[in-house]
PQR file of N, CA, C, O and H, with PARSE charges and radii, in Angstrom:
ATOM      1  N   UNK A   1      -4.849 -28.538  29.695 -0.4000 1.5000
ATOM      2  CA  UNK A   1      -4.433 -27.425  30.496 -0.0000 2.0000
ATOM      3  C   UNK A   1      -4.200 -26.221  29.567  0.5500 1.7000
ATOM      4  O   UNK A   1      -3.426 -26.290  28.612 -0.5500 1.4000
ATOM      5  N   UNK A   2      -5.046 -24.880  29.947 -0.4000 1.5000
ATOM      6  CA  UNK A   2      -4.518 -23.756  29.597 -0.0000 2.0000
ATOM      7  C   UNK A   2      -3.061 -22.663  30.068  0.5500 1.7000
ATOM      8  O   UNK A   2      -2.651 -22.346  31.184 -0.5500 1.4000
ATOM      9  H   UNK A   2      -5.675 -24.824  30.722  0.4000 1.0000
ATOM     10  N   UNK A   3      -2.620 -22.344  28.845 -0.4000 1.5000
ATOM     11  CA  UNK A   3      -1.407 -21.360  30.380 -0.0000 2.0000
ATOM     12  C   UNK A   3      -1.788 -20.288  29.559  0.5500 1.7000
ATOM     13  O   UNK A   3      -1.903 -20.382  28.337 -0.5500 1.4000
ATOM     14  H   UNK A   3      -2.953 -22.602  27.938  0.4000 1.0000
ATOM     15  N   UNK A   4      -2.030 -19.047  30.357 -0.4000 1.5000
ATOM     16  CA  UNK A   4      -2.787 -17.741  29.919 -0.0000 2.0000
ATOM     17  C   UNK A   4      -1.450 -16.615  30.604  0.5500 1.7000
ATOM     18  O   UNK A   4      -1.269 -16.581  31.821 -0.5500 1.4000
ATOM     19  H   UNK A   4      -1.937 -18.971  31.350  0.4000 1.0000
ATOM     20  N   UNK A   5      -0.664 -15.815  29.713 -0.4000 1.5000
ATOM     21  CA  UNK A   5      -0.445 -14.862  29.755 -0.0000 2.0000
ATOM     22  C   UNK A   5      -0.773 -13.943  30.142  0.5500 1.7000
ATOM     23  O   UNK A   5      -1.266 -13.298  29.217 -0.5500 1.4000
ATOM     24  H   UNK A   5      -0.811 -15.842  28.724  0.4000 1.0000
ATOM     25  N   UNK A   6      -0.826 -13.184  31.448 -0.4000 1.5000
ATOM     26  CA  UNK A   6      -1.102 -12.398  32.083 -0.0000 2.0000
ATOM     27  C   UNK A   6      -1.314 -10.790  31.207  0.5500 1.7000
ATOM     28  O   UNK A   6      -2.201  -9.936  31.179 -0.5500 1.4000
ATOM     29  H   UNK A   6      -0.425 -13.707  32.199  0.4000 1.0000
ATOM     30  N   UNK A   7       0.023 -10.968  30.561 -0.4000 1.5000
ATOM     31  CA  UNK A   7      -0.280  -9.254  30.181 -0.0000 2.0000
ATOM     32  C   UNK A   7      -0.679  -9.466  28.673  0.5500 1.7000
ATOM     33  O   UNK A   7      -0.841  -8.461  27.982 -0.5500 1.4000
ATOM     34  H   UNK A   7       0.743 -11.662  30.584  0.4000 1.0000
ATOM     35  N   UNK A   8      -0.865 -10.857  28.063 -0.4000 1.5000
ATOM     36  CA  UNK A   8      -0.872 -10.923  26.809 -0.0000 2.0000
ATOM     37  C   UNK A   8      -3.021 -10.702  27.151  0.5500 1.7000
ATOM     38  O   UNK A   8      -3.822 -10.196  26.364 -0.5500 1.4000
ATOM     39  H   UNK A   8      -0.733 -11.674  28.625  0.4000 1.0000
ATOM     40  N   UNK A   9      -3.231 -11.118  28.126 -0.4000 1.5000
ATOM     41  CA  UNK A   9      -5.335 -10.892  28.596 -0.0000 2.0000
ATOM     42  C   UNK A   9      -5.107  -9.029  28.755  0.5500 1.7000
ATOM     43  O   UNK A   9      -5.604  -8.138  28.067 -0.5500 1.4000
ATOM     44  H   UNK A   9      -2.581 -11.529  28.765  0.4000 1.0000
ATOM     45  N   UNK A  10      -4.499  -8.971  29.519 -0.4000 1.5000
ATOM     46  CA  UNK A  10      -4.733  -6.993  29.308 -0.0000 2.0000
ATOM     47  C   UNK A  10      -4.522  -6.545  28.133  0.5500 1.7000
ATOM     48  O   UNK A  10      -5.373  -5.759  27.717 -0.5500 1.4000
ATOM     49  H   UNK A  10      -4.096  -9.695  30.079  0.4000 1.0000
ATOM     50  N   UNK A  11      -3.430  -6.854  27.277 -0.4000 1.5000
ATOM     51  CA  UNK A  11      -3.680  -6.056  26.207 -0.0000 2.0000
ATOM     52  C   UNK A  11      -4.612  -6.317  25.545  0.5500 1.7000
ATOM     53  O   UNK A  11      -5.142  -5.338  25.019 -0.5500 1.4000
ATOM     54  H   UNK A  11      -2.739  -7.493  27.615  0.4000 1.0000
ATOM     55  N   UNK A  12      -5.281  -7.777  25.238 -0.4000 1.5000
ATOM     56  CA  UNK A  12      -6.302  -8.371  24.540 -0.0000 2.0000
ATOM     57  C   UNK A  12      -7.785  -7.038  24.790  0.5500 1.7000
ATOM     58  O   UNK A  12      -8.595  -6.636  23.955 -0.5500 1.4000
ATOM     59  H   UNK A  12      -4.851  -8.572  25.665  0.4000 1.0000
ATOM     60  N   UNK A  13      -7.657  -6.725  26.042 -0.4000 1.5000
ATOM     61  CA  UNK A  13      -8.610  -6.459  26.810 -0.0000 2.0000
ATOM     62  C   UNK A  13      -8.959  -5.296  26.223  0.5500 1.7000
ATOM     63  O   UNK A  13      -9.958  -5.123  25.525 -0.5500 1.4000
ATOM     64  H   UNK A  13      -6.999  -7.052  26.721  0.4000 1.0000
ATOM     65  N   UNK A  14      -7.762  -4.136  26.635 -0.4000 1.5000
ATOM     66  CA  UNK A  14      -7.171  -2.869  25.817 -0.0000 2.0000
ATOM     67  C   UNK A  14      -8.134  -2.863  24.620  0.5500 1.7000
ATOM     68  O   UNK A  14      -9.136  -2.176  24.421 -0.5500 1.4000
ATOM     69  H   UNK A  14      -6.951  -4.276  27.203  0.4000 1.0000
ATOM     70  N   UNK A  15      -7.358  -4.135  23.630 -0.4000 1.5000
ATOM     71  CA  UNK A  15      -7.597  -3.933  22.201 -0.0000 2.0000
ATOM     72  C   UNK A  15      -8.807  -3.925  22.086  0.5500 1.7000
ATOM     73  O   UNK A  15      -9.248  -2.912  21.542 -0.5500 1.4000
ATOM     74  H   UNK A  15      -6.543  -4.693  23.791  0.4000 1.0000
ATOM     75  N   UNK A  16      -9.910  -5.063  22.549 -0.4000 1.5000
ATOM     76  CA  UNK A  16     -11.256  -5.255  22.264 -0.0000 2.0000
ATOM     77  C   UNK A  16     -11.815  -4.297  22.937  0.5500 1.7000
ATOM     78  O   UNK A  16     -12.961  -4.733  22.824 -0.5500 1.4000
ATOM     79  H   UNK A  16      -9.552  -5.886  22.991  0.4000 1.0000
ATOM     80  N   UNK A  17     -11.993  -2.991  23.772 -0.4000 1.5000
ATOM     81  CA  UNK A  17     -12.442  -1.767  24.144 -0.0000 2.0000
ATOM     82  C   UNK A  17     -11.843  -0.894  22.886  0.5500 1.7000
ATOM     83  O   UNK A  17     -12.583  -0.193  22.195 -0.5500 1.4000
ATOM     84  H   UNK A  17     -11.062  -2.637  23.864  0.4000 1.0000
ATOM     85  N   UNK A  18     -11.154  -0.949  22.776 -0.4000 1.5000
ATOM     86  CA  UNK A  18     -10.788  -0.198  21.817 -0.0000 2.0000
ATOM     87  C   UNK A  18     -11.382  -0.214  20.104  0.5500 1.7000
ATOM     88  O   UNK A  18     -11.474   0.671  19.253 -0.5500 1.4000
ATOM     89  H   UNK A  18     -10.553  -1.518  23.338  0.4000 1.0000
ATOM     90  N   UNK A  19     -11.687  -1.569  20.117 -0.4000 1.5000
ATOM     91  CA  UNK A  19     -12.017  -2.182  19.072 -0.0000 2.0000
ATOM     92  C   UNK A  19     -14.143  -1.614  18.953  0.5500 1.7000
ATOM     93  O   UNK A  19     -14.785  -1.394  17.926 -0.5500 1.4000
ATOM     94  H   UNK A  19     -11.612  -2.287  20.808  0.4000 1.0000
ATOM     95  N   UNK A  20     -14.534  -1.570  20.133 -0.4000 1.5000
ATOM     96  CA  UNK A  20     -16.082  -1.931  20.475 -0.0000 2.0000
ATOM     97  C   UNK A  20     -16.319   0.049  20.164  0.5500 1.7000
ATOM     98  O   UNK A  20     -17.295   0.451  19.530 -0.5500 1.4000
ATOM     99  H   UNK A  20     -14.012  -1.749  20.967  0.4000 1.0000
ATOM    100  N   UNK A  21     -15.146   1.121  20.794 -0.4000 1.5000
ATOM    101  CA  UNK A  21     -15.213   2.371  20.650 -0.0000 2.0000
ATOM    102  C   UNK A  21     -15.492   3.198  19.051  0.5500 1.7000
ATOM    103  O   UNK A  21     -14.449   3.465  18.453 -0.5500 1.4000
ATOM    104  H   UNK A  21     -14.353   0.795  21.308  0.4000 1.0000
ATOM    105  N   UNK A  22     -16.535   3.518  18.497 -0.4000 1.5000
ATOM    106  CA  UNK A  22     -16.368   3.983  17.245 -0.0000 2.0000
ATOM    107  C   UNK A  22     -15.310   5.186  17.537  0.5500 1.7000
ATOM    108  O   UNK A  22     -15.100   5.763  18.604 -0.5500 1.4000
ATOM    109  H   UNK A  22     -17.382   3.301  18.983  0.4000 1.0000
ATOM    110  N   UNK A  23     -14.686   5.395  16.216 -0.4000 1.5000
ATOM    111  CA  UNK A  23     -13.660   6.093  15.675 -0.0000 2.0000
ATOM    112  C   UNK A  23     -14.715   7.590  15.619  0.5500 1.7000
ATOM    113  O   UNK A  23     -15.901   7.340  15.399 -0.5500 1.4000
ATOM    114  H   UNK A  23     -14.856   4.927  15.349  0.4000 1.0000
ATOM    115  N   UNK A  24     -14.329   9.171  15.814 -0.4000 1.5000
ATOM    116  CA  UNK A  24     -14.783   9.870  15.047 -0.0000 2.0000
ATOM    117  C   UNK A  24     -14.820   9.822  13.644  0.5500 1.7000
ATOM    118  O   UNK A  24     -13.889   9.280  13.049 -0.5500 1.4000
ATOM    119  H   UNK A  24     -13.367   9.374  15.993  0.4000 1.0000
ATOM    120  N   UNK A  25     -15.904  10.383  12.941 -0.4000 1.5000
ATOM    121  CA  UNK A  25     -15.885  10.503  11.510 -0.0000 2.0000
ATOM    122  C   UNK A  25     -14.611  11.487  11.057  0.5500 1.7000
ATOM    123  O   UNK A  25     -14.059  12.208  11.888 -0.5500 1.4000
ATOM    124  H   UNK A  25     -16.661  10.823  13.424  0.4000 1.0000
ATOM    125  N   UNK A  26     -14.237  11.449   9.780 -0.4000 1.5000
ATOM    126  CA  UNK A  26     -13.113  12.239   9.013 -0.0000 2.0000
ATOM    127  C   UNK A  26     -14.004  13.705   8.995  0.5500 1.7000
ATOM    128  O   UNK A  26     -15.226  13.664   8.853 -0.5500 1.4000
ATOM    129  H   UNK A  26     -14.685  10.864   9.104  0.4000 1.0000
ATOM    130  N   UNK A  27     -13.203  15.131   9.168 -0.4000 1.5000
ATOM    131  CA  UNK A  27     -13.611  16.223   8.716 -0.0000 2.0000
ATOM    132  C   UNK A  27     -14.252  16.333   7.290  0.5500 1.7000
ATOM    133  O   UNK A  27     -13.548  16.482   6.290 -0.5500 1.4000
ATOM    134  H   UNK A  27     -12.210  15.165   9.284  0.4000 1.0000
ATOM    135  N   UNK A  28     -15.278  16.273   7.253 -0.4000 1.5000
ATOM    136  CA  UNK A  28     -15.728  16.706   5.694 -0.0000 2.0000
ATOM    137  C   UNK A  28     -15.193  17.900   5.101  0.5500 1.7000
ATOM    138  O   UNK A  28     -15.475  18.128   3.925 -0.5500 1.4000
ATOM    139  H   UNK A  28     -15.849  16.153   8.065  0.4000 1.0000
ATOM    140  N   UNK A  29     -14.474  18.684   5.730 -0.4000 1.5000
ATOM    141  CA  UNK A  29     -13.516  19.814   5.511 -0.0000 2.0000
ATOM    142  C   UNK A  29     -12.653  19.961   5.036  0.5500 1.7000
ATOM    143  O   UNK A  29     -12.415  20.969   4.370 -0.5500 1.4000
ATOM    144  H   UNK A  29     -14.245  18.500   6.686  0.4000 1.0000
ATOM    145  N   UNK A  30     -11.612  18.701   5.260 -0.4000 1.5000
ATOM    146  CA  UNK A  30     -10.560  18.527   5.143 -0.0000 2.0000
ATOM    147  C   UNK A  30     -10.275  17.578   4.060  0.5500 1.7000
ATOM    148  O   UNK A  30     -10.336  16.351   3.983 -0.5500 1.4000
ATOM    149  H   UNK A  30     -11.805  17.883   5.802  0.4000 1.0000
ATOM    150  N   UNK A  31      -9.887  18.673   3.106 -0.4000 1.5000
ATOM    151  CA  UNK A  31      -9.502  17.768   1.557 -0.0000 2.0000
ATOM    152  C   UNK A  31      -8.106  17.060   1.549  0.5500 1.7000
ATOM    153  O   UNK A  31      -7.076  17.654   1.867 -0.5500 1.4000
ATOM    154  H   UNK A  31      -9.837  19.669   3.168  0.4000 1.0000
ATOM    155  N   UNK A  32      -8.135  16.054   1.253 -0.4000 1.5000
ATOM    156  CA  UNK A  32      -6.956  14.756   0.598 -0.0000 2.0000
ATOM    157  C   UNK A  32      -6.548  15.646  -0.464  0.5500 1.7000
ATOM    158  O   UNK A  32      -7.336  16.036  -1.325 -0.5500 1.4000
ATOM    159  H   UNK A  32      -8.972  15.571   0.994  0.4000 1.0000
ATOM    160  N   UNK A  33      -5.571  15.907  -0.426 -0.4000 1.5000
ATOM    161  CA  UNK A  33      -4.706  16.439  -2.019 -0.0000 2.0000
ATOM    162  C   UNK A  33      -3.450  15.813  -2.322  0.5500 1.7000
ATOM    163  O   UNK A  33      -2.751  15.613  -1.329 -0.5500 1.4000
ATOM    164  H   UNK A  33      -4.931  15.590   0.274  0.4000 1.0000
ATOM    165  N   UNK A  34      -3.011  15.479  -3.336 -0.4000 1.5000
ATOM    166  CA  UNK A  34      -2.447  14.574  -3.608 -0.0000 2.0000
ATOM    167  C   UNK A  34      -1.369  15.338  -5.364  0.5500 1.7000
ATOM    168  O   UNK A  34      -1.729  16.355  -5.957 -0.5500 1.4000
ATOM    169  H   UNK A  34      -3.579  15.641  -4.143  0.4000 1.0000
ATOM    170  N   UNK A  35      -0.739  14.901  -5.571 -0.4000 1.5000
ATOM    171  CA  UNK A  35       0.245  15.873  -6.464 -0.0000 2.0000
ATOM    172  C   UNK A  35       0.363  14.638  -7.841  0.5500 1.7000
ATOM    173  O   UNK A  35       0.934  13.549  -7.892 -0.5500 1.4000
ATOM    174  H   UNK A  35      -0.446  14.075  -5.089  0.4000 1.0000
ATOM    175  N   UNK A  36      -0.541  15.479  -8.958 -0.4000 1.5000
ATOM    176  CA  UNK A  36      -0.637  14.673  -9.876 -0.0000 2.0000
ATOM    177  C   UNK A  36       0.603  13.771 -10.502  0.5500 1.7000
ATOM    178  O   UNK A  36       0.323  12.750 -11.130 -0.5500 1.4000
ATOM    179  H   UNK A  36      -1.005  16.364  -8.917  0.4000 1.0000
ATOM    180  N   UNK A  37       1.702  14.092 -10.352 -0.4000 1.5000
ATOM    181  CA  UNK A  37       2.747  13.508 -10.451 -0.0000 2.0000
ATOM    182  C   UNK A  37       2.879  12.380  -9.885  0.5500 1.7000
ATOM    183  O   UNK A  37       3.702  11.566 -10.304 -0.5500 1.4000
ATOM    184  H   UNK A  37       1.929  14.922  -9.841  0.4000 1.0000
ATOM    185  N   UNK A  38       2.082  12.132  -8.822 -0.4000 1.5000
ATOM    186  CA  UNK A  38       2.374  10.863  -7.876 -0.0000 2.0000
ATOM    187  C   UNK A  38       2.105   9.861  -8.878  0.5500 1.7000
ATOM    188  O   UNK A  38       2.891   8.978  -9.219 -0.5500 1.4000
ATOM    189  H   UNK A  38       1.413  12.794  -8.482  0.4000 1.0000
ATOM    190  N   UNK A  39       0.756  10.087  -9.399 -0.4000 1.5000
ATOM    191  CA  UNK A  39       0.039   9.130 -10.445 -0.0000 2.0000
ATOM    192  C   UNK A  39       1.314   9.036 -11.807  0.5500 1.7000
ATOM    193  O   UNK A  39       1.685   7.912 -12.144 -0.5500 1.4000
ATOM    194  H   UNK A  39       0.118  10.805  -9.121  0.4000 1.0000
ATOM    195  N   UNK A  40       1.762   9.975 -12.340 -0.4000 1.5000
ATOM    196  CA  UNK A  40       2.661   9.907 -13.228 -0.0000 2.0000
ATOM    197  C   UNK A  40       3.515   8.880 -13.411  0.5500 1.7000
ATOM    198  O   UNK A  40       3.593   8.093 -14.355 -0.5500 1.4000
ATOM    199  H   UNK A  40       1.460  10.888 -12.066  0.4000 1.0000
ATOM    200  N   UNK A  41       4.445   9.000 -11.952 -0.4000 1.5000
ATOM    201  CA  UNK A  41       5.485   8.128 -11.660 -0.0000 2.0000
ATOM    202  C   UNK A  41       5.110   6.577 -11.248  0.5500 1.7000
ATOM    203  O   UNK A  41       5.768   5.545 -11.116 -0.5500 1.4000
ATOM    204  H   UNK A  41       4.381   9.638 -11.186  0.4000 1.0000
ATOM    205  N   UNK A  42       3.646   6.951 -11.104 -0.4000 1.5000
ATOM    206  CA  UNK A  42       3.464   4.775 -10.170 -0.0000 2.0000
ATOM    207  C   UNK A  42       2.856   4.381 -11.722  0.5500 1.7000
ATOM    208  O   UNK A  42       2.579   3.185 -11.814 -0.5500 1.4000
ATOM    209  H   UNK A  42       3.111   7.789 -11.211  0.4000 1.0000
ATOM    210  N   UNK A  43       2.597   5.206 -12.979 -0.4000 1.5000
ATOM    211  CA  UNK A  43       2.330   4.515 -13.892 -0.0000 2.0000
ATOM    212  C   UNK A  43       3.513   4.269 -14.639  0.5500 1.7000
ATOM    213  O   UNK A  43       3.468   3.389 -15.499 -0.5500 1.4000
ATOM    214  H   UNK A  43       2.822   6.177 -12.904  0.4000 1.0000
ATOM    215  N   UNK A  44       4.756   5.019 -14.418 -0.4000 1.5000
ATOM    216  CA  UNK A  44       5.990   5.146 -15.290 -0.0000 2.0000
ATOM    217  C   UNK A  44       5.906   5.836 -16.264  0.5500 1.7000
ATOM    218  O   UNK A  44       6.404   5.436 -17.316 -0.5500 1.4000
ATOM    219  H   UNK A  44       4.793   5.734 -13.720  0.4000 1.0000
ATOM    220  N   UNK A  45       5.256   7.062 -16.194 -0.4000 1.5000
ATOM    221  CA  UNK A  45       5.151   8.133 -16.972 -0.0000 2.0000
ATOM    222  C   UNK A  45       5.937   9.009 -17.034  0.5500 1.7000
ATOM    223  O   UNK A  45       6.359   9.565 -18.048 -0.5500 1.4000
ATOM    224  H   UNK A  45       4.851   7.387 -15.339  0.4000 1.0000
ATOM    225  N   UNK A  46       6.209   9.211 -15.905 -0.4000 1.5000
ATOM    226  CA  UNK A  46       7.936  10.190 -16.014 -0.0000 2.0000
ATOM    227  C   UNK A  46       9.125   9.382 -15.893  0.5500 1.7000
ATOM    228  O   UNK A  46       9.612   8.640 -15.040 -0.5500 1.4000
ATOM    229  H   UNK A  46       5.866   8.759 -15.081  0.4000 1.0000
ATOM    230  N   UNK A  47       9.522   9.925 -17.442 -0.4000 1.5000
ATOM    231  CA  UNK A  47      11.036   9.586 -17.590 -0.0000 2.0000
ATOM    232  C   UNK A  47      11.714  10.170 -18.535  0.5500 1.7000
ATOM    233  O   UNK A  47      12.101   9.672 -19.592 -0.5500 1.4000
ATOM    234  H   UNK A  47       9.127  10.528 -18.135  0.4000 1.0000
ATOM    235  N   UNK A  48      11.855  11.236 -18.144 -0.4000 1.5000
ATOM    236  CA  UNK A  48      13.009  11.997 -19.389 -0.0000 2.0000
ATOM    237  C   UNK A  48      11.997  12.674 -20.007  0.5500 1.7000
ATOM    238  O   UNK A  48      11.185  13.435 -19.481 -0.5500 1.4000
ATOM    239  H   UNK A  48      11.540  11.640 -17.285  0.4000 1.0000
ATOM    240  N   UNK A  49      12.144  12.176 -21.794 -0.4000 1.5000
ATOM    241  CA  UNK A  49      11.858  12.762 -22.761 -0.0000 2.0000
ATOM    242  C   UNK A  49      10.004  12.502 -22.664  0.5500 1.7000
ATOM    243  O   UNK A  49       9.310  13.395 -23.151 -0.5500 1.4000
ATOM    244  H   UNK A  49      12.804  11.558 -22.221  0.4000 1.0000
ATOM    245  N   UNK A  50       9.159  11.034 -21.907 -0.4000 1.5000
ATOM    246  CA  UNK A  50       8.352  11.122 -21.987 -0.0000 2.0000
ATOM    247  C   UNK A  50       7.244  12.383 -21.040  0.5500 1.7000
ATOM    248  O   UNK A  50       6.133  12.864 -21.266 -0.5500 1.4000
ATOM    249  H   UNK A  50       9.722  10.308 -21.511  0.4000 1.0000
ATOM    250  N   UNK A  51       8.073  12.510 -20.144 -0.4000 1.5000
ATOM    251  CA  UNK A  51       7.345  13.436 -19.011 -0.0000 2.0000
ATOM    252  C   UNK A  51       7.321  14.615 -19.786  0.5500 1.7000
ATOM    253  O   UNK A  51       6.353  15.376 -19.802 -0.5500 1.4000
ATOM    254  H   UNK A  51       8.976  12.120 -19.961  0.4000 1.0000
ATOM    255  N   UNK A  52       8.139  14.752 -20.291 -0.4000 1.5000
ATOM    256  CA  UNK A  52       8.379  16.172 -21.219 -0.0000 2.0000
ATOM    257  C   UNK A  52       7.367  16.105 -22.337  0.5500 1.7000
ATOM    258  O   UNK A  52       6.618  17.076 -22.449 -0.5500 1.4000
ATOM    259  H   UNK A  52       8.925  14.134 -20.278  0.4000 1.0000
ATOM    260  N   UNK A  53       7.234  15.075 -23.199 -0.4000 1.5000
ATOM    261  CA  UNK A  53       6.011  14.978 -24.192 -0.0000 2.0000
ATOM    262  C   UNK A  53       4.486  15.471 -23.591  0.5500 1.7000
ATOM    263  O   UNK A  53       3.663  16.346 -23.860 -0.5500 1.4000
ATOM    264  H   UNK A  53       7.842  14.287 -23.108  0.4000 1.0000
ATOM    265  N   UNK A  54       4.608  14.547 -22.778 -0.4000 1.5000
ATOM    266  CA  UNK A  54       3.183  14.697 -21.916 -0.0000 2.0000
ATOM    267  C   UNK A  54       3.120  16.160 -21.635  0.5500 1.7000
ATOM    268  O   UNK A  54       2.218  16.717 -22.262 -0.5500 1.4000
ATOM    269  H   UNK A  54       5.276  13.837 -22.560  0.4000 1.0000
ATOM    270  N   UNK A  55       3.906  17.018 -20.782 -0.4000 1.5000
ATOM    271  CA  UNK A  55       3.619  18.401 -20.214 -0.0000 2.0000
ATOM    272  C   UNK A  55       3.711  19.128 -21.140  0.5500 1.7000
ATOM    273  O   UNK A  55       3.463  20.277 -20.774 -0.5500 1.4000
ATOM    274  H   UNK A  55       4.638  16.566 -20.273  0.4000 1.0000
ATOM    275  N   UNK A  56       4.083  19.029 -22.803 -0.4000 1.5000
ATOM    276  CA  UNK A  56       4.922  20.127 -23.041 -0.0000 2.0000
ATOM    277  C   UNK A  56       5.786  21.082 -22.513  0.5500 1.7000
ATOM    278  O   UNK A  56       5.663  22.290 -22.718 -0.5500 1.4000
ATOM    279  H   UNK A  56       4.285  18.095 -23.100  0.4000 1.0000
ATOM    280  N   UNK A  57       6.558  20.626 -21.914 -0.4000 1.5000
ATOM    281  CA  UNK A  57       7.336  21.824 -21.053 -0.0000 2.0000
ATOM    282  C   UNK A  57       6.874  22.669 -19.937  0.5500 1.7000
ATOM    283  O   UNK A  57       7.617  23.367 -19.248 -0.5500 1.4000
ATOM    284  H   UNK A  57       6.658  19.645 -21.747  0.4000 1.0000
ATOM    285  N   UNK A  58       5.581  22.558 -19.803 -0.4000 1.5000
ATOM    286  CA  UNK A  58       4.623  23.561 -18.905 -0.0000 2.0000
ATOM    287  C   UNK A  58       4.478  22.878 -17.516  0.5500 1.7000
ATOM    288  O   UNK A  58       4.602  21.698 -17.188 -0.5500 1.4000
ATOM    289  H   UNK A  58       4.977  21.991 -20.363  0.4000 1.0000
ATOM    290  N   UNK A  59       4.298  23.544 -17.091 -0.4000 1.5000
ATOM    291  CA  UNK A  59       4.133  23.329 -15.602 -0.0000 2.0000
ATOM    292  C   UNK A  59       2.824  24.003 -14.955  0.5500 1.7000
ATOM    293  O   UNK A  59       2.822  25.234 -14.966 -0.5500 1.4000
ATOM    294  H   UNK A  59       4.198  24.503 -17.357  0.4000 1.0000
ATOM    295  N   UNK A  60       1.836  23.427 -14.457 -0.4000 1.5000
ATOM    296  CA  UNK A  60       0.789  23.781 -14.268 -0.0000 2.0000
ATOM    297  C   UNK A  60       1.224  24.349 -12.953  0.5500 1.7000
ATOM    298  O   UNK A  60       0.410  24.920 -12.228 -0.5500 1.4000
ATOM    299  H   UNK A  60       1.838  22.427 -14.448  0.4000 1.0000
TER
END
C-alpha cells in the first residue's frame, strides 16, 4: 500500500514545472565586482602589521 500526500504531489508538481522551465540567461552587462580584500581576509592576509606590509600604507 501507498499513502500519497496530497499537498506533498502539488508541490512535487510546482517543483518539476519549474524545474522543466529554463531560467533566463545572466545580463552580459552586468559585472560581478567583488572587493579585493574579500580575497585578503579568506586567505588570512589581513592582520595588523601584515595587511600593512602588503599595501604599504596605500590604499588603492
Amino acid at each position: 500500500m501507498t499513502i500519497t500526500d496530497p499537498a506533498h504531489v502539488s508541490v512535487a508538481k510546482v517543483l518539476r514545472e519549474q524545474f522543466q522551465r529554463p531560467r533566463p540567461a545572466a545580463d552580459p552587462h552586468e559585472e560581478l565586482v567583488r572587493d579585493v580584500a574579500d580575497y585578503d581576509r579568506a586567505f588570512g592576509l589581513i592582520d595588523g602589521a601584515l595587511a600593512d606590509e602588503l599595501t604599504d600604507g596605500e590604499v588603492a
